[in-house]
Every structure is written in C-alpha cells, then in structure tokens.
PyMOL Python script that loads the backbone (N, CA, C, O; Angstrom):
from pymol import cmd

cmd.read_pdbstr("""\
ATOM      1  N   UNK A   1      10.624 -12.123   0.563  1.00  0.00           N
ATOM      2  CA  UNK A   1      10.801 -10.722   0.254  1.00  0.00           C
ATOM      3  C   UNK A   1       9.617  -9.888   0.738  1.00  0.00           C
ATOM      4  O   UNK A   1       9.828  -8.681   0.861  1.00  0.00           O
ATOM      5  N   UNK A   2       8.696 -10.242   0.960  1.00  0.00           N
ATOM      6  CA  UNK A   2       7.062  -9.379   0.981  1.00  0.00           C
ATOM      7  C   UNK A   2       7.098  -9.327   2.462  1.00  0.00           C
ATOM      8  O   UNK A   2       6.672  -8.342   3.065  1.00  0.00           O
ATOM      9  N   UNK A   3       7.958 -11.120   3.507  1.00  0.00           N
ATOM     10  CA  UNK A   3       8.156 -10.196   4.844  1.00  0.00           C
ATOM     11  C   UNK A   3       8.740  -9.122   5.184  1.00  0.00           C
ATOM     12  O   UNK A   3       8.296  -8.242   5.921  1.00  0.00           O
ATOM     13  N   UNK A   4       9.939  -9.174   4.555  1.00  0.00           N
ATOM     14  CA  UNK A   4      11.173  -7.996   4.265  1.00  0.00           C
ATOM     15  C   UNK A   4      10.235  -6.467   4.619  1.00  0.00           C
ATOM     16  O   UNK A   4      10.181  -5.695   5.576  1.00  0.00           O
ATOM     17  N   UNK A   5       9.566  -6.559   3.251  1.00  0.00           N
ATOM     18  CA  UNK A   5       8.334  -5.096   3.113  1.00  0.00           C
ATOM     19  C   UNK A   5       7.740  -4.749   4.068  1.00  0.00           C
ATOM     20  O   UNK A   5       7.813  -3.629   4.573  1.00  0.00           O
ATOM     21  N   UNK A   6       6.729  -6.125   4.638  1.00  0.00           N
ATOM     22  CA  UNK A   6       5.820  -5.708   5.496  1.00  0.00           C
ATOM     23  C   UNK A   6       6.595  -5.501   6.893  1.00  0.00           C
ATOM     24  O   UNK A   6       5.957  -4.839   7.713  1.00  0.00           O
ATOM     25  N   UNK A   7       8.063  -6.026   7.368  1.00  0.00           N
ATOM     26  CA  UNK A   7       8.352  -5.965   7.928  1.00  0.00           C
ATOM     27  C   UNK A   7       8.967  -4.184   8.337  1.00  0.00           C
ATOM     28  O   UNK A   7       8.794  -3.619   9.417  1.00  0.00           O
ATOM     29  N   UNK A   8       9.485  -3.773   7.464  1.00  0.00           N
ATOM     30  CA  UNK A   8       9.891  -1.995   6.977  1.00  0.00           C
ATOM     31  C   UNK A   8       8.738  -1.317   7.388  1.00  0.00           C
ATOM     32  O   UNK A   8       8.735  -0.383   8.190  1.00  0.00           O
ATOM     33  N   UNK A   9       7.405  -1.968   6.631  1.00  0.00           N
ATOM     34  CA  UNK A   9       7.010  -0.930   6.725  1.00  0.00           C
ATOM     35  C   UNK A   9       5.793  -0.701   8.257  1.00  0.00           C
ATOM     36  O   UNK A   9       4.938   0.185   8.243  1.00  0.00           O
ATOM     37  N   UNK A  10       5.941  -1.516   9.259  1.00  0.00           N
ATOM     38  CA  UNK A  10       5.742  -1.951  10.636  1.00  0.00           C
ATOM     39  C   UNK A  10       7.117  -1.298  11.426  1.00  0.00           C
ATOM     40  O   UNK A  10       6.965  -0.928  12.590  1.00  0.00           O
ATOM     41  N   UNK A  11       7.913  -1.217  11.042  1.00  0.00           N
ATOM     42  CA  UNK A  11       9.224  -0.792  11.568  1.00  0.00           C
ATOM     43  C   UNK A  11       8.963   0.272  12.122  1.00  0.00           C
ATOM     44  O   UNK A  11       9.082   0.227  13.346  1.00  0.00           O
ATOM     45  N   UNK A  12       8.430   1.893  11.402  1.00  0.00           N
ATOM     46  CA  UNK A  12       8.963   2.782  11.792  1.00  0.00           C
ATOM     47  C   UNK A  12       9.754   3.953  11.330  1.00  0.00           C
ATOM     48  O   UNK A  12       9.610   5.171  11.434  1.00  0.00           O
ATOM     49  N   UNK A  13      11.126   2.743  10.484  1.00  0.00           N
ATOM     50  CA  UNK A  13      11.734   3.188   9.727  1.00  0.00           C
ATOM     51  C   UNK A  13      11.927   4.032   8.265  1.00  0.00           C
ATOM     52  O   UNK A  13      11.128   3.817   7.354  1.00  0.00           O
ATOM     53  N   UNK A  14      13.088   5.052   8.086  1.00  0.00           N
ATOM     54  CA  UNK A  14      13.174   5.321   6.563  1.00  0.00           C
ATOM     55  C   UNK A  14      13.203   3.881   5.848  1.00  0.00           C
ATOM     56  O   UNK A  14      13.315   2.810   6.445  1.00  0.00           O
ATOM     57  N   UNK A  15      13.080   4.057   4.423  1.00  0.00           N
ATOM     58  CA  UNK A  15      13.694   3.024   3.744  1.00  0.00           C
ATOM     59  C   UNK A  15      15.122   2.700   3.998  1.00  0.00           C
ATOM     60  O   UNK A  15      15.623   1.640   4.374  1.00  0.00           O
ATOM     61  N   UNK A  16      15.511   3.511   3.793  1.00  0.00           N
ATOM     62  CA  UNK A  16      17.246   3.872   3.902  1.00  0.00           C
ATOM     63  C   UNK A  16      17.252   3.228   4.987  1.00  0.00           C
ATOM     64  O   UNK A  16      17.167   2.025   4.738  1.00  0.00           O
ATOM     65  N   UNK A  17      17.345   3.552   6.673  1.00  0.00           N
ATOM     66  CA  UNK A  17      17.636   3.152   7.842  1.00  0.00           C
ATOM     67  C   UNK A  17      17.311   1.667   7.711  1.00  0.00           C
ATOM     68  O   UNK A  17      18.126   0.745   7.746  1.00  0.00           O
ATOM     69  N   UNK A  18      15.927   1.579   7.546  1.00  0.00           N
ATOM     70  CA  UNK A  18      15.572  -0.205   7.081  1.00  0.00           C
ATOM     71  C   UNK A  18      16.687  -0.717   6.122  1.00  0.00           C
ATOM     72  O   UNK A  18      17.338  -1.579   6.713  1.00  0.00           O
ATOM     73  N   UNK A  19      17.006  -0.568   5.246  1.00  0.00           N
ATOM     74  CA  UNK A  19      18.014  -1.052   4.373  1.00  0.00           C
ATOM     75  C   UNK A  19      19.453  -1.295   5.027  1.00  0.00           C
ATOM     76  O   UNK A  19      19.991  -2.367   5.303  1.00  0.00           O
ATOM     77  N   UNK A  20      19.759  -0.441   5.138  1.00  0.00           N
ATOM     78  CA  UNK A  20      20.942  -0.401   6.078  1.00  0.00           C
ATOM     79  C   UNK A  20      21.309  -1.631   6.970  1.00  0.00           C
ATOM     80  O   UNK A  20      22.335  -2.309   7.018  1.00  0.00           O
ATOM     81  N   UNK A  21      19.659  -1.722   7.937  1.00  0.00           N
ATOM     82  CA  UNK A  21      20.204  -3.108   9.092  1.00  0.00           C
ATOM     83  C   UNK A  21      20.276  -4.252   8.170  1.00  0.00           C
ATOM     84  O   UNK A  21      21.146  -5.090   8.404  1.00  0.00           O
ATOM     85  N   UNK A  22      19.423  -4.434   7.059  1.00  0.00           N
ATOM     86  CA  UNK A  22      19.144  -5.602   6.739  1.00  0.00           C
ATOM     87  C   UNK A  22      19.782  -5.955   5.435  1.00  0.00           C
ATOM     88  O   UNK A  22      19.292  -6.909   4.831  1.00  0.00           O
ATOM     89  N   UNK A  23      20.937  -5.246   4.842  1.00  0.00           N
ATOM     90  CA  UNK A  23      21.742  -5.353   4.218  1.00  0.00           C
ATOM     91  C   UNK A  23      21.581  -5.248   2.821  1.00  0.00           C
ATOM     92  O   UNK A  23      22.600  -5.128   2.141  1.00  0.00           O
ATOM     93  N   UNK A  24      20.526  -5.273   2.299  1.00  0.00           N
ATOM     94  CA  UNK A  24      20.154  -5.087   1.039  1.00  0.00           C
ATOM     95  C   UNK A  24      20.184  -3.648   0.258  1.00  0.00           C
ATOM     96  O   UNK A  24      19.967  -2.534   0.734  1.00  0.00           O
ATOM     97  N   UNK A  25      20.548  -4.038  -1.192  1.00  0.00           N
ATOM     98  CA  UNK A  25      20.229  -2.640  -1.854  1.00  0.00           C
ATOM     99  C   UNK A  25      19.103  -2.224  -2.450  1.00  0.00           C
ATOM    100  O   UNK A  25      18.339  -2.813  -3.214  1.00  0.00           O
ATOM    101  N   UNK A  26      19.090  -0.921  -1.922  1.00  0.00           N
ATOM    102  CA  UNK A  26      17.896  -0.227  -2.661  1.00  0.00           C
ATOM    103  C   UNK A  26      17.076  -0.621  -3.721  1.00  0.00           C
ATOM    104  O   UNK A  26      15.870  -0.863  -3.666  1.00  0.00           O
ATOM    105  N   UNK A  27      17.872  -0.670  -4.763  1.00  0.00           N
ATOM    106  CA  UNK A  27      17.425  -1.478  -5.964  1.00  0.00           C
ATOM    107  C   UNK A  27      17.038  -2.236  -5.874  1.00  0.00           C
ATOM    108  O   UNK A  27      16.153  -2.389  -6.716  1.00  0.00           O
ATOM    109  N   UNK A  28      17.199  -3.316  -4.986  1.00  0.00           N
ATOM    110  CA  UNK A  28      16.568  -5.167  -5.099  1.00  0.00           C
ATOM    111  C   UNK A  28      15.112  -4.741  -4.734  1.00  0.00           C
ATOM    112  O   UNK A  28      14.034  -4.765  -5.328  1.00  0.00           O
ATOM    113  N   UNK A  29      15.815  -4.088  -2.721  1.00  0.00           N
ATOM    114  CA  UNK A  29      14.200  -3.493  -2.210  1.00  0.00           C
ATOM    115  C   UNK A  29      13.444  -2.718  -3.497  1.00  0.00           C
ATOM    116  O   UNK A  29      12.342  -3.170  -3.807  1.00  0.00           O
ATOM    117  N   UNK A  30      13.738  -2.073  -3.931  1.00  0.00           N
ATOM    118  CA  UNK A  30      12.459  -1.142  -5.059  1.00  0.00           C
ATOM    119  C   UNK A  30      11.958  -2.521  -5.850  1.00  0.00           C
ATOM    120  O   UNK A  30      10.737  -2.680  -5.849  1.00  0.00           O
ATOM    121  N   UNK A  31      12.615  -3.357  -6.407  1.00  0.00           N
ATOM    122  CA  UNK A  31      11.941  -4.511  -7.521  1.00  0.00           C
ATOM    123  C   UNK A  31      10.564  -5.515  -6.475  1.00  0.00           C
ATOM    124  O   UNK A  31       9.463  -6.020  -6.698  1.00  0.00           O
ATOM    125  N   UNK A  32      11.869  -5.296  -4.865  1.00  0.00           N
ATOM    126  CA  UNK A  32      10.363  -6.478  -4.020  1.00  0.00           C
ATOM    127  C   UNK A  32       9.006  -5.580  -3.934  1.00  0.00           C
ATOM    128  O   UNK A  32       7.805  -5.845  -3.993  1.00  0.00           O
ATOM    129  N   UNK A  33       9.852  -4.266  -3.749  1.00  0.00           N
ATOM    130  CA  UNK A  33       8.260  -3.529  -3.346  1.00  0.00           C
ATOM    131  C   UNK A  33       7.167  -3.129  -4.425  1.00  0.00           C
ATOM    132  O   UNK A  33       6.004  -2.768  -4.242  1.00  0.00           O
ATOM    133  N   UNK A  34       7.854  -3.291  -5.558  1.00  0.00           N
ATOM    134  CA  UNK A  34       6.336  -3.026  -6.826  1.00  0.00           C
ATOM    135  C   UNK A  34       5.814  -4.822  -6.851  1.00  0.00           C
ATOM    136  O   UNK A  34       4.673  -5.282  -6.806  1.00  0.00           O
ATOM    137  N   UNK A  35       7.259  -5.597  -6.949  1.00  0.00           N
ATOM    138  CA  UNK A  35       6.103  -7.169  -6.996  1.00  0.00           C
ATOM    139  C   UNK A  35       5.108  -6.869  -5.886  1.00  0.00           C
ATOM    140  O   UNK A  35       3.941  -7.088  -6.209  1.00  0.00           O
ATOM    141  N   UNK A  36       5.309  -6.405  -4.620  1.00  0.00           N
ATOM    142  CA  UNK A  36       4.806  -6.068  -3.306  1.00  0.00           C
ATOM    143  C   UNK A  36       2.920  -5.453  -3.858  1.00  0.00           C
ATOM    144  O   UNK A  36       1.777  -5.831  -3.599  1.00  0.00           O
ATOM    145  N   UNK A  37       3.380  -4.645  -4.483  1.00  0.00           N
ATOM    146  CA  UNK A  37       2.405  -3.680  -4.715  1.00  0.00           C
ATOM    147  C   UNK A  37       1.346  -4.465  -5.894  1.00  0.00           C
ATOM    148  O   UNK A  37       0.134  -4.546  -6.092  1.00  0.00           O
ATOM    149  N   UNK A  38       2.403  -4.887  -6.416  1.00  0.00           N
ATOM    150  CA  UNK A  38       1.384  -5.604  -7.679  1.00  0.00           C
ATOM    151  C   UNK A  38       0.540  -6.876  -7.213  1.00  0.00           C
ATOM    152  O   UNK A  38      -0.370  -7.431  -7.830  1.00  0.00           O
ATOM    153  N   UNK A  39       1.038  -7.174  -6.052  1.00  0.00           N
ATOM    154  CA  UNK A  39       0.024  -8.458  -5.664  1.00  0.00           C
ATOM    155  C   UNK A  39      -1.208  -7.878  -5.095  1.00  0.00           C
ATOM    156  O   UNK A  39      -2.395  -8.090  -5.347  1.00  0.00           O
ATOM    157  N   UNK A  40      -0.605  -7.076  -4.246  1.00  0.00           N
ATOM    158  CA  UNK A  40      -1.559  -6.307  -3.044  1.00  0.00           C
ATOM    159  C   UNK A  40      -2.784  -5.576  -3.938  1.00  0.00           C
ATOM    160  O   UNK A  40      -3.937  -5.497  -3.512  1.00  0.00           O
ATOM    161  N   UNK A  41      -2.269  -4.953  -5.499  1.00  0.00           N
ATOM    162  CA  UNK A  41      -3.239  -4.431  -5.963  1.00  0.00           C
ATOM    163  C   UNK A  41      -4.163  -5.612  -7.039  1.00  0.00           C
ATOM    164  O   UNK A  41      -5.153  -5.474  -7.758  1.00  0.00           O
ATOM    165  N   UNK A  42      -3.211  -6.853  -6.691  1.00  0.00           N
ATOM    166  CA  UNK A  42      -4.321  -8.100  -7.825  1.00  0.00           C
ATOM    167  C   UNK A  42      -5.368  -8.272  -6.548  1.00  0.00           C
ATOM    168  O   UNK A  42      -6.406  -8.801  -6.943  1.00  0.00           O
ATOM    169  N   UNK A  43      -5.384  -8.011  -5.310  1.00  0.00           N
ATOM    170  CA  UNK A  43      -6.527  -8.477  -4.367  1.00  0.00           C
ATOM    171  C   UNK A  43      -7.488  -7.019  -4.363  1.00  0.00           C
ATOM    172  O   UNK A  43      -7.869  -6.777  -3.218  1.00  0.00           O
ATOM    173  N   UNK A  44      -7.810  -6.324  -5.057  1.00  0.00           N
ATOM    174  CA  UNK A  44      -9.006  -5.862  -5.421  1.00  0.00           C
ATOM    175  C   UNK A  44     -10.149  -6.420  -6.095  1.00  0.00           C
ATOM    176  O   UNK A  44     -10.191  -6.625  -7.308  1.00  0.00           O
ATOM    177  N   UNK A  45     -10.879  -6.609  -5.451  1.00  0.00           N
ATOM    178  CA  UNK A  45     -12.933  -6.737  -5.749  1.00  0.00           C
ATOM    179  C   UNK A  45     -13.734  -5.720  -6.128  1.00  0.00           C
ATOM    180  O   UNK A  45     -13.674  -4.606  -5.607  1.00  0.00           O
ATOM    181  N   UNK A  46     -14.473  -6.009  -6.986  1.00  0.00           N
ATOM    182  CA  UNK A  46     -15.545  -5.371  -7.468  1.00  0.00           C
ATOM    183  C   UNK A  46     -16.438  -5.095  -6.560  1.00  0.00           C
ATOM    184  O   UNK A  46     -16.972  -6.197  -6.440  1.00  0.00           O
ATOM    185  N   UNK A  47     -17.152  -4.169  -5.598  1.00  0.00           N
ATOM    186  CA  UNK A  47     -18.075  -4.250  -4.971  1.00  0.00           C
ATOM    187  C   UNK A  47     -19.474  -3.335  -5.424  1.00  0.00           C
ATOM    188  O   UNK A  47     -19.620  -2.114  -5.486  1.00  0.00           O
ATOM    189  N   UNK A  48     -20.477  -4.513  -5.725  1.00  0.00           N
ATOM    190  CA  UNK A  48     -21.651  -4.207  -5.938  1.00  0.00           C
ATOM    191  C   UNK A  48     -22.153  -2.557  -5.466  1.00  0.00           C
ATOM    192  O   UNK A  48     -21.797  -2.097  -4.381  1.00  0.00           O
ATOM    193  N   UNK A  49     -22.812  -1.955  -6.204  1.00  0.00           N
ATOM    194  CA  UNK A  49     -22.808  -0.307  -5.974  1.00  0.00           C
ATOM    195  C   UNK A  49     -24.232  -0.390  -4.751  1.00  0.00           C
ATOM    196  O   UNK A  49     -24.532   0.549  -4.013  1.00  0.00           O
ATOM    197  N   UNK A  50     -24.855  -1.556  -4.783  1.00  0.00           N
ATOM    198  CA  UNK A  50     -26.156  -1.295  -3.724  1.00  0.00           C
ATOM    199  C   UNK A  50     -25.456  -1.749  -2.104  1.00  0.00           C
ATOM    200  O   UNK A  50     -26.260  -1.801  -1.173  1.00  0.00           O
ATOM    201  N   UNK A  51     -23.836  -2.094  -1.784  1.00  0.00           N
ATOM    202  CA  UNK A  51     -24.075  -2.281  -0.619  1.00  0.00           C
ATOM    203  C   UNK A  51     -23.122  -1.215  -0.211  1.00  0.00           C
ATOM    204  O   UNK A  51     -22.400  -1.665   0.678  1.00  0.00           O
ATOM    205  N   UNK A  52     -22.806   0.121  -0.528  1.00  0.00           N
ATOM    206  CA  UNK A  52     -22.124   0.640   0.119  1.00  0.00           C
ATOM    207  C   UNK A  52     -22.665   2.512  -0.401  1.00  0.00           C
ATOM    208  O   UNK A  52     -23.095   2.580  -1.552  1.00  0.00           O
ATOM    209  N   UNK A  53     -22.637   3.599   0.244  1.00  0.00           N
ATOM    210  CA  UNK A  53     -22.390   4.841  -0.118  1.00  0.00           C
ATOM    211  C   UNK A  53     -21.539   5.498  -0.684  1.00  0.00           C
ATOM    212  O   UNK A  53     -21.735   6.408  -1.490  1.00  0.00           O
ATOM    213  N   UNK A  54     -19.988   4.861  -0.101  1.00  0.00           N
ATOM    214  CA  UNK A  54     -18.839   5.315  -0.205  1.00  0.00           C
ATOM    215  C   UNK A  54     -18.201   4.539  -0.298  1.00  0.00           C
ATOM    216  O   UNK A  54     -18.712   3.430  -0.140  1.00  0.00           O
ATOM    217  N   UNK A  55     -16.486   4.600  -0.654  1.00  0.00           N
ATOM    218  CA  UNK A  55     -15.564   4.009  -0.702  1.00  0.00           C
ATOM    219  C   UNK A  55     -15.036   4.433   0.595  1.00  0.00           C
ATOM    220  O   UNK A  55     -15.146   5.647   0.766  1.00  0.00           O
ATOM    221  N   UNK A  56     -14.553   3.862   1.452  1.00  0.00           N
ATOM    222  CA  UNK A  56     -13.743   4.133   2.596  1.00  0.00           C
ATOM    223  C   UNK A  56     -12.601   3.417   2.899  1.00  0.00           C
ATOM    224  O   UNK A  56     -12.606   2.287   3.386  1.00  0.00           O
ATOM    225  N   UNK A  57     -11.307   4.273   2.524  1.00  0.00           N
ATOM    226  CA  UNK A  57      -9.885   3.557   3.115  1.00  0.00           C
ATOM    227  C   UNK A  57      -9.546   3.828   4.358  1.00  0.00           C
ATOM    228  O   UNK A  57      -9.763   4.885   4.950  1.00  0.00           O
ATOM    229  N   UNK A  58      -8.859   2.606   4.884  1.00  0.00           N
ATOM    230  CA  UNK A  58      -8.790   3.570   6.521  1.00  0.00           C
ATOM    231  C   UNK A  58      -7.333   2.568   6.352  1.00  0.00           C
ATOM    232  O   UNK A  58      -7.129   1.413   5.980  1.00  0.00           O
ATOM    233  N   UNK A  59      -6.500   3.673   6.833  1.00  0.00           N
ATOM    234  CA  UNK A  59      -5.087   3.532   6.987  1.00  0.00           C
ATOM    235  C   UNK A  59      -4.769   3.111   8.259  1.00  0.00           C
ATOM    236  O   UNK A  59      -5.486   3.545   9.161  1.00  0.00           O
ATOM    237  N   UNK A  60      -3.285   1.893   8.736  1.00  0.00           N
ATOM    238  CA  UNK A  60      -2.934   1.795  10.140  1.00  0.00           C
ATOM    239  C   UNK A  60      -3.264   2.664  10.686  1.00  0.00           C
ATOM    240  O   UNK A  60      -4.158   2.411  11.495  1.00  0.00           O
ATOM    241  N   UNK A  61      -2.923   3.760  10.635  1.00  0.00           N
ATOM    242  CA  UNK A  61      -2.922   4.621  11.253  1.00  0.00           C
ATOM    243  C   UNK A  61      -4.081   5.526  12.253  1.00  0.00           C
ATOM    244  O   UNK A  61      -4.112   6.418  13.101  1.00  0.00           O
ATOM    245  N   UNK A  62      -4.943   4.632  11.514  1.00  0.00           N
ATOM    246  CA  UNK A  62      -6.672   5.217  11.943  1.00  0.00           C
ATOM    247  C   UNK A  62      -7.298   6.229  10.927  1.00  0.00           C
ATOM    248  O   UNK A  62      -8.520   6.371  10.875  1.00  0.00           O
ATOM    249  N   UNK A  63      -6.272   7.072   9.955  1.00  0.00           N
ATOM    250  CA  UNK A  63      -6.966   7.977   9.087  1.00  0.00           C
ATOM    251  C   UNK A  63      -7.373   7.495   8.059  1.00  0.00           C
ATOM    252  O   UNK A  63      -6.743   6.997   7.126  1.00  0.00           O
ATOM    253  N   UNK A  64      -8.999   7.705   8.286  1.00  0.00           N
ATOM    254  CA  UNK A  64     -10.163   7.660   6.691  1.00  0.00           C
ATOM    255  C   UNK A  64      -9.864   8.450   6.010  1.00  0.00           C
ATOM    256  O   UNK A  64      -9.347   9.531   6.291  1.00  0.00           O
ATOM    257  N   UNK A  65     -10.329   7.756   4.344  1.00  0.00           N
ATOM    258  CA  UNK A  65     -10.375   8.743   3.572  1.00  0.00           C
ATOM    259  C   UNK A  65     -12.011   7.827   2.715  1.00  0.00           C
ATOM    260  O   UNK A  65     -12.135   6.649   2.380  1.00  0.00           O
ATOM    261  N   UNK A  66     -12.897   8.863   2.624  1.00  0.00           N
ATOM    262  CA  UNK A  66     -14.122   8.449   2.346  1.00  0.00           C
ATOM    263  C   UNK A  66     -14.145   8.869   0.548  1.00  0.00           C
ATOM    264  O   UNK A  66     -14.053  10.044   0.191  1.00  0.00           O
ATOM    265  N   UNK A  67     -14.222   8.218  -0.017  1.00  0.00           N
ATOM    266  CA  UNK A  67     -14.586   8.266  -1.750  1.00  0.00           C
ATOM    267  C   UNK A  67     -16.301   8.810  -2.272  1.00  0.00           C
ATOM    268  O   UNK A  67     -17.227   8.738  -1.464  1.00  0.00           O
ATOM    269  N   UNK A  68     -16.436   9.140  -3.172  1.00  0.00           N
ATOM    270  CA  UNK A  68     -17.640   8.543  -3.762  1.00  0.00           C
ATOM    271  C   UNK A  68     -17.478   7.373  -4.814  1.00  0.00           C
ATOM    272  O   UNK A  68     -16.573   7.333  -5.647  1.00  0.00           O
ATOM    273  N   UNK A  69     -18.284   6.608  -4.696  1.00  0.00           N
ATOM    274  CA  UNK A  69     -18.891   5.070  -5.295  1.00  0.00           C
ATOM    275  C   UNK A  69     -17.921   5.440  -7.092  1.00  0.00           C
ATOM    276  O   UNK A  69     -17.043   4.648  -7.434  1.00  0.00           O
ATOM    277  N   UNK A  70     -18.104   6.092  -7.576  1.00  0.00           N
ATOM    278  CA  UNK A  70     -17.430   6.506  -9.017  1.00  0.00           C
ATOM    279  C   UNK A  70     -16.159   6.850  -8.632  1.00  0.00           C
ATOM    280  O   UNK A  70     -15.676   6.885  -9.764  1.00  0.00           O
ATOM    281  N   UNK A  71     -15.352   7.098  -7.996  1.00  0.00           N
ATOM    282  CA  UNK A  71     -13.846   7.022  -8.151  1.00  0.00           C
ATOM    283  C   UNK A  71     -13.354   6.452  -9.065  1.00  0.00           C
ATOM    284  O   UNK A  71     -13.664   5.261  -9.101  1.00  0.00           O
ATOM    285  N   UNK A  72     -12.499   6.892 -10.088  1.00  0.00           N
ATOM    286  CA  UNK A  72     -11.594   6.210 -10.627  1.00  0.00           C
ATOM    287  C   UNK A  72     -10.851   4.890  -9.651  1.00  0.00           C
ATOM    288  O   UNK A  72     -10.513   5.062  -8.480  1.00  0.00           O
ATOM    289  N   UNK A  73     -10.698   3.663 -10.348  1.00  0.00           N
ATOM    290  CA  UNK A  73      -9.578   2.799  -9.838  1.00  0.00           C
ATOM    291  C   UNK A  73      -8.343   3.323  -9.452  1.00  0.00           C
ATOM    292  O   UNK A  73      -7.786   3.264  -8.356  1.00  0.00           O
ATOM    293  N   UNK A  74      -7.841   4.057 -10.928  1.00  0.00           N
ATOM    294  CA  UNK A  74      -6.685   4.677 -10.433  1.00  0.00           C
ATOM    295  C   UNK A  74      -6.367   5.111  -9.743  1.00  0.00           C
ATOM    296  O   UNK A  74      -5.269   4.694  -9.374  1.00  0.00           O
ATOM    297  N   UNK A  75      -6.748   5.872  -9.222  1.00  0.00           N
ATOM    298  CA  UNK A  75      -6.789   6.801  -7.886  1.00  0.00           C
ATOM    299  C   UNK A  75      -7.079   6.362  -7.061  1.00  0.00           C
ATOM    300  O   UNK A  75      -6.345   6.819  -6.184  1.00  0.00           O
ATOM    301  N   UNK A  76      -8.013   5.404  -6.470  1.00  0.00           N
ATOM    302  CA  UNK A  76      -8.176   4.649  -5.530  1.00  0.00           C
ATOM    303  C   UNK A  76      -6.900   3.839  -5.242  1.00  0.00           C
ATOM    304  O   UNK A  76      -6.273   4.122  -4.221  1.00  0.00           O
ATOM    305  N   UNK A  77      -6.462   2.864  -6.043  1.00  0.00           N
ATOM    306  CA  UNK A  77      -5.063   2.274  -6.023  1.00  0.00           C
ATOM    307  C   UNK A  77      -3.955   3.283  -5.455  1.00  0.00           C
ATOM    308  O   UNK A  77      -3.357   3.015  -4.413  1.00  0.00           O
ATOM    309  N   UNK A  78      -3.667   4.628  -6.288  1.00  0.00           N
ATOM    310  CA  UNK A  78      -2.647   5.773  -5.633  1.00  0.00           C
ATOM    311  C   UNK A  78      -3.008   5.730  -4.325  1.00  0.00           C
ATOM    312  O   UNK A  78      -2.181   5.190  -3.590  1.00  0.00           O
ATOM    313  N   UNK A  79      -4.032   6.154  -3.802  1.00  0.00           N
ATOM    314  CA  UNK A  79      -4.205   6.378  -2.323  1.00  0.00           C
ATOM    315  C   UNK A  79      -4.086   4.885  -1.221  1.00  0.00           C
ATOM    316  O   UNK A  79      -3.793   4.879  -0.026  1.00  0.00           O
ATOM    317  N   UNK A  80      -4.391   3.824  -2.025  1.00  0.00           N
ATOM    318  CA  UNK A  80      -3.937   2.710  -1.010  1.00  0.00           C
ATOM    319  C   UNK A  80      -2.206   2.502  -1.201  1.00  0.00           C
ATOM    320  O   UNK A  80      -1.659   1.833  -0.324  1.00  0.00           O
ATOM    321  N   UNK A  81      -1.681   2.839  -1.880  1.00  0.00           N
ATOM    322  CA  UNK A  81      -0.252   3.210  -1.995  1.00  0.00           C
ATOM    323  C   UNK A  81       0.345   3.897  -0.898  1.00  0.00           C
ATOM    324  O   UNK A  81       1.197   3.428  -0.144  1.00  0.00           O
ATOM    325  N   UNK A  82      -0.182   5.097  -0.852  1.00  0.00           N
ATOM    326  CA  UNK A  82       0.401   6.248  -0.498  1.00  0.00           C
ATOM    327  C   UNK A  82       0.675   6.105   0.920  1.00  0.00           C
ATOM    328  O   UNK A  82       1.727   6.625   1.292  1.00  0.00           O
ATOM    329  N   UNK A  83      -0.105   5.457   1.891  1.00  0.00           N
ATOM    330  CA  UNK A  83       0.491   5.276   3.059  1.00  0.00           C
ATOM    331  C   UNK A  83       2.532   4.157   3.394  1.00  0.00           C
ATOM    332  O   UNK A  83       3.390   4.149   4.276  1.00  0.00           O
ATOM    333  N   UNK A  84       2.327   3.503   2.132  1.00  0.00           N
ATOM    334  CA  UNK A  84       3.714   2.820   1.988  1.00  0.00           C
ATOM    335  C   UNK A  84       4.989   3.729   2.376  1.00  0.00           C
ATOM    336  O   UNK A  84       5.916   3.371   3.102  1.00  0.00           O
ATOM    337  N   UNK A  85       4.825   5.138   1.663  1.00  0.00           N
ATOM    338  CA  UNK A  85       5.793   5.671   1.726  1.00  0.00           C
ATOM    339  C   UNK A  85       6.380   6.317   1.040  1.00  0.00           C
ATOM    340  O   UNK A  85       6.971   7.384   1.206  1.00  0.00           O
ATOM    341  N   UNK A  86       6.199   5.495  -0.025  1.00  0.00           N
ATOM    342  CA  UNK A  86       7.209   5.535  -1.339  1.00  0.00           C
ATOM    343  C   UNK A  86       6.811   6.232  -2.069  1.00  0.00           C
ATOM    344  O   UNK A  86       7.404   6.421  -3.131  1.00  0.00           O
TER     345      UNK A  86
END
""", "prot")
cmd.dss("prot")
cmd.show_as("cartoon", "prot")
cmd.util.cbc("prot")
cmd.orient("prot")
C-alpha cells in the first residue's frame, strides 16, 4: 500500500485520476495514506539544538522552508505533510 502512495504521489496525478487507473476507492486510499503518514511521522529525531540554526524542509520540488530551532512539532509535521497534497 505505501508503494501505491509513493507511487501517486511521483505520478503527477490528482488523487482522483490516480485512483481511477488503479482501481481503488478513495476510502481504502485515505486509510493507506494516514497509516502512510503515521509511519513517515514515527521517523522523526530529536536534533541536538548545538548542531543546527534552523530547521530546514526542502520539498521535491526544491522549495525551502527555513524554521527557527523552537518550532512547534506540530507544525513542523503540518508542513512536511503539506507537500502530499492532501
């Protein structure tokens, strides 16, 4: 199922259009993509505050987004989300 995801979301594609070729419903896809999400967000680390300035996400896409060191988790997590799509 998590190729399924990573595969969508390499595609290109809407969800919808992705769904469509590959026959599945929405619903199943929404249950793979939070297990999806929930793994992806158990591989977060603590990183020590003396080796970095910033938090820096950098999306496929090439766009940074630079933090300060105190960010909420939460929000950090939303924004590694947010390129998914969803």
């Amino acid at each position: 199922m998590f190729k399924a995801i990573e595969a969508w979301q390499s595609s290109g594609l809407s969800q919808k259009e992705y769904l469509a070729q590959i026959e599945v419903k929405q619903s199943k896809f929404q249950y793979w993509l939070k297990q999806y999400r929930e793994q992806q967000l158990d591989t977060f680390i603590e990183i020590p505050t003396g080796y970095s300035q910033a938090i820096i996400i950098r999306y496929p896409d090439g766009m940074e987004v630079s933090l300060p060191l105190h960010t909420p988790l939460r929000f950090i997590k939303e924004l590694v989300n947010f390129y998914s799509g969803v």
